[in-house]
C-alpha positions as CSV (number, residue, x, y, z in Angstrom):
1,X,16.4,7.8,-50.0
2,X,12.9,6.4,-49.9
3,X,13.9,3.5,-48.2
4,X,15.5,5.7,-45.5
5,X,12.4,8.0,-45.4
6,X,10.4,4.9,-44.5
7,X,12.6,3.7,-42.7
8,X,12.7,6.6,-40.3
9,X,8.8,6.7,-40.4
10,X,8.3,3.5,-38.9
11,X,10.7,4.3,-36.0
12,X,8.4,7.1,-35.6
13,X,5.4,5.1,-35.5
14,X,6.9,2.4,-33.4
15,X,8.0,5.1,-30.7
16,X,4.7,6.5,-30.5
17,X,3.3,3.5,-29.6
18,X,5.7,2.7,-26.9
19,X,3.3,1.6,-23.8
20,X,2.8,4.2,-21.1
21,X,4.2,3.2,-18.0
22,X,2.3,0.6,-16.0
23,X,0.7,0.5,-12.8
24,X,0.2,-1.8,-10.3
25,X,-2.8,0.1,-8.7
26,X,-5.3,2.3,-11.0
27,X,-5.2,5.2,-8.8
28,X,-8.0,8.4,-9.3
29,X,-6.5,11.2,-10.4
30,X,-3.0,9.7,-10.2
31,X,-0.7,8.5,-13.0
32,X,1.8,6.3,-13.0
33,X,5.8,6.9,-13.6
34,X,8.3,4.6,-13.8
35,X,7.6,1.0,-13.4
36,X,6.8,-0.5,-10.5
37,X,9.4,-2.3,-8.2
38,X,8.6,-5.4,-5.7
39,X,10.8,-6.9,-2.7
40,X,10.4,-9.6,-0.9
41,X,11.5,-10.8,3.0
42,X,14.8,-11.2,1.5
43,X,14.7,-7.9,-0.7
44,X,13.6,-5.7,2.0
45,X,16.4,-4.5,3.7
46,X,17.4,-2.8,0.3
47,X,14.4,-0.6,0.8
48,X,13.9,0.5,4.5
49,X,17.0,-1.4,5.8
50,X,17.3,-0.9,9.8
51,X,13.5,-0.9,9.6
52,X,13.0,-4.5,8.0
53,X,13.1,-5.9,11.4
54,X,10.2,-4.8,12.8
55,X,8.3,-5.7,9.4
56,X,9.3,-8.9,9.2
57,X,7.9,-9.6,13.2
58,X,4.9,-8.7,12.1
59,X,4.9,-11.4,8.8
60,X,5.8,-9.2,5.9
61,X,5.4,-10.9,2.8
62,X,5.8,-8.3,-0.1
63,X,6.2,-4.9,-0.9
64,X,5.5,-2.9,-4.0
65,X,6.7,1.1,-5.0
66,X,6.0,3.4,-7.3
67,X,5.9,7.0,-7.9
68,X,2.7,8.9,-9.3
69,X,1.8,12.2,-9.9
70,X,-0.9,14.7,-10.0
71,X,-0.6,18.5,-10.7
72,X,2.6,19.4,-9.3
73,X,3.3,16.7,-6.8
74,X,5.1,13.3,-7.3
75,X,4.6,10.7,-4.9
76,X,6.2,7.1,-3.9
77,X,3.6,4.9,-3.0
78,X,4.3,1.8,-1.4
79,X,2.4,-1.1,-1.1
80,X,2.9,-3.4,1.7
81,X,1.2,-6.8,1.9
82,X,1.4,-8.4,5.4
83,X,-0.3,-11.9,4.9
84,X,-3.5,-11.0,6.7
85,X,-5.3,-7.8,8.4
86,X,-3.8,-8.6,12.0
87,X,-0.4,-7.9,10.7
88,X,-1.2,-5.2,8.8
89,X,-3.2,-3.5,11.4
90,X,-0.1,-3.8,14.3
91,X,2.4,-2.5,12.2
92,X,0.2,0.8,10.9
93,X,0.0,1.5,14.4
94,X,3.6,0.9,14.8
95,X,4.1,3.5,13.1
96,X,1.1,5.9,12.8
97,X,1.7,9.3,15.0
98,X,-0.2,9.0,18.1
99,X,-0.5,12.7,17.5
100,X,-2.3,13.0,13.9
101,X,-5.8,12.1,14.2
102,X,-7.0,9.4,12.0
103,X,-9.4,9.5,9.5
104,X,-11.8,6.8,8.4
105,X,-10.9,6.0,4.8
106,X,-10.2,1.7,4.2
107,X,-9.6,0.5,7.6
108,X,-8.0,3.6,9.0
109,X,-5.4,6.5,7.6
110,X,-2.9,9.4,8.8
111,X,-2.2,12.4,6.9
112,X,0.6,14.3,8.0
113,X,1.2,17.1,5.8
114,X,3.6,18.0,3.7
115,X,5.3,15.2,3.5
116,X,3.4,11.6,4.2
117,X,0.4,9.8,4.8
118,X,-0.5,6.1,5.9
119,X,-3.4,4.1,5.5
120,X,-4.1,0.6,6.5
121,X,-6.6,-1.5,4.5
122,X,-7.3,-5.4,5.0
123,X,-3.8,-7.1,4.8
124,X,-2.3,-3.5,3.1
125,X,-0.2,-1.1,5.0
126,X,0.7,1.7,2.8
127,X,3.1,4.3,3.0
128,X,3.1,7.6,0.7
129,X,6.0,10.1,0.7
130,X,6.2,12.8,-1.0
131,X,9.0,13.1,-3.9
132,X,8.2,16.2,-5.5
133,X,6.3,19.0,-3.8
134,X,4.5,19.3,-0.9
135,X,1.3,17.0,0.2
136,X,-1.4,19.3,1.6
137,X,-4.0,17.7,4.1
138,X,-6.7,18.3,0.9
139,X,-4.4,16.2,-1.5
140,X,-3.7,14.0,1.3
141,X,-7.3,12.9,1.9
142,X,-8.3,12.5,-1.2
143,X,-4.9,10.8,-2.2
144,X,-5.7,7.6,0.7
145,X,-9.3,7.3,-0.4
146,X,-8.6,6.3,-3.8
147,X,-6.1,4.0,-3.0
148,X,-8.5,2.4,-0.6
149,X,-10.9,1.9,-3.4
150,X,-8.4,0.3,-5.6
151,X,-7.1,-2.0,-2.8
152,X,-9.2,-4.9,-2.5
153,X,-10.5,-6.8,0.4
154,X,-12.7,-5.6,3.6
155,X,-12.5,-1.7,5.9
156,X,-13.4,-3.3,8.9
157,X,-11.0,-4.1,12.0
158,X,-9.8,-7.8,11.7
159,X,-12.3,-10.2,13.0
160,X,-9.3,-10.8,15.8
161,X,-10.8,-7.8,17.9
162,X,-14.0,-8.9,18.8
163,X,-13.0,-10.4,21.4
164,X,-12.1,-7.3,23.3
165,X,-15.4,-5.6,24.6
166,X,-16.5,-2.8,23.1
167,X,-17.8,-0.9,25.8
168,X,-16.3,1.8,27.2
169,X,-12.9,1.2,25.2
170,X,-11.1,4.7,24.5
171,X,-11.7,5.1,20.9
172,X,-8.6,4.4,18.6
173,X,-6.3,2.6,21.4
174,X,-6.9,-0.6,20.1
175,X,-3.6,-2.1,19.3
176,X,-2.0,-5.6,18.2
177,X,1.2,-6.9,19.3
178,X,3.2,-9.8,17.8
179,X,5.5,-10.1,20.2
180,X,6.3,-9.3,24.0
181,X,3.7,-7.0,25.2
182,X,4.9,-4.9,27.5
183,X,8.3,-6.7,27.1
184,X,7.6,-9.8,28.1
185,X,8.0,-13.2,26.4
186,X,4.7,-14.6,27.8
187,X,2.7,-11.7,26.2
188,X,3.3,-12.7,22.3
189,X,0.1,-12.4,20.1
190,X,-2.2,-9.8,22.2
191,X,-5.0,-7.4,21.2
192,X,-5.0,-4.6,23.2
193,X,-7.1,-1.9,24.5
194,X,-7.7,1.1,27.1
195,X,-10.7,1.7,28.5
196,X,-12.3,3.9,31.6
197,X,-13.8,3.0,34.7
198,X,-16.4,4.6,36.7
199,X,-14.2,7.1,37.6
200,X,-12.9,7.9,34.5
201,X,-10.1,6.6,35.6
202,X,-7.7,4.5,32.0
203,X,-6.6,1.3,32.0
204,X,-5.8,-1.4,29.4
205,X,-7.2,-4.7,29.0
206,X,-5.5,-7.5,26.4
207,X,-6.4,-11.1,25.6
208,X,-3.7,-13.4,24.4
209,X,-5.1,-14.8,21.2
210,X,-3.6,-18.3,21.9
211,X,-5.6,-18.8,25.3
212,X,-8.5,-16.4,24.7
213,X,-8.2,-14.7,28.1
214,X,-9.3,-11.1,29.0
215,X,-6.6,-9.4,31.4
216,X,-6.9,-6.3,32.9
């Protein structure tokens, strides 16, 4: 009987110090459930399937997902690492509403209440949706900034788009694309940007990053 009572104790005790589920990213306010879950090129399609396409053209290399929560809301957070900034930074505007405006937490970020935000820091893209309840624009803001302070690596636009002139360049159009601008083959690897003439008058301007050349 006493060998059962101790027996049963050190279950107990064992239990109890069962570790709490890890994070990948020590989020602010956040706490991690569930462990966290990583694809690769090859694993992709299993999580945003027709989408994995367009990822991959920009140079995906991994993503990671996992759900935290605050108060009453649970959400999935993934991680996307895209090689370098360049990447990152063409597919967050892939597929950032040209509607929401942007805020300037990490590099850039999108909250669209109640259900998702995006922010796009260095060579991260991230993508939060919400699992349980609703994501407010309050919770939203202060949900990106403390993943951009646990990202690592540098809020400025990749060193790519200095080559476009500043001047007179519509704020926020800056864009990258991969491949075929404008749908043509020639165009692959462009910055791009729109800008207004004397008039007021828009109109865009790219440079092909393999020739260096300013078009308007």
């Amino acid at each position: 009987m006493i060998r059962r009572v101790f027996q049963v104790a050190v279950l107990a005790v064992l239990l109890s110090c069962q570790a709490a589920p890890q994070a990948f990213l020590t989020i602010a306010g956040w706490s991690p459930e569930g462990e966290p879950s990583t694809y690769d090129a090859a694993g992709l399609w299993e999580l945003i399937n027709g989408a994995a396409d367009v990822f991959l053209s920009y140079g995906f290399e991994t993503v990671t997902v996992q759900k935290f929560s605050a108060g009453n809301v649970t959400a999935s957070i993934a991680v996307y690492d895209m090689g370098r900034p360049l990447n990152a930074f063409g597919i967050y505007r892939t597929e950032a509403p040209a509607d929401e405006s942007a805020l300037p937490v990490g590099t850039e970020a999108v909250v669209s209440p109640p259900y998702q935000c995006l922010l796009l820091k260095d060579r991260y893209y991230v993508k939060v949706e919400a699992y349980e309840g609703d994501i407010d624009q309050a919770t939203g803001e202060s949900l990106v900034a403390a993943i951009a302070d646990a990202l690592p690596g540098s809020s400025g636009l990749p060193p790519e788009f200095a080559v476009l002139p500043a001047d007179r360049m519509v704020a926020g159009s800056a864009q990258y694309t991969r491949e075929a601008l404008y749908g043509l083959a020639e165009l692959n690897e462009s910055v791009h940007a729109a800008y207004t003439d004397d008039t007021g008058s828009e109109y865009q301007a790219f440079v092909l990053l393999q020739t260096g050349e300013i078009t308007a």
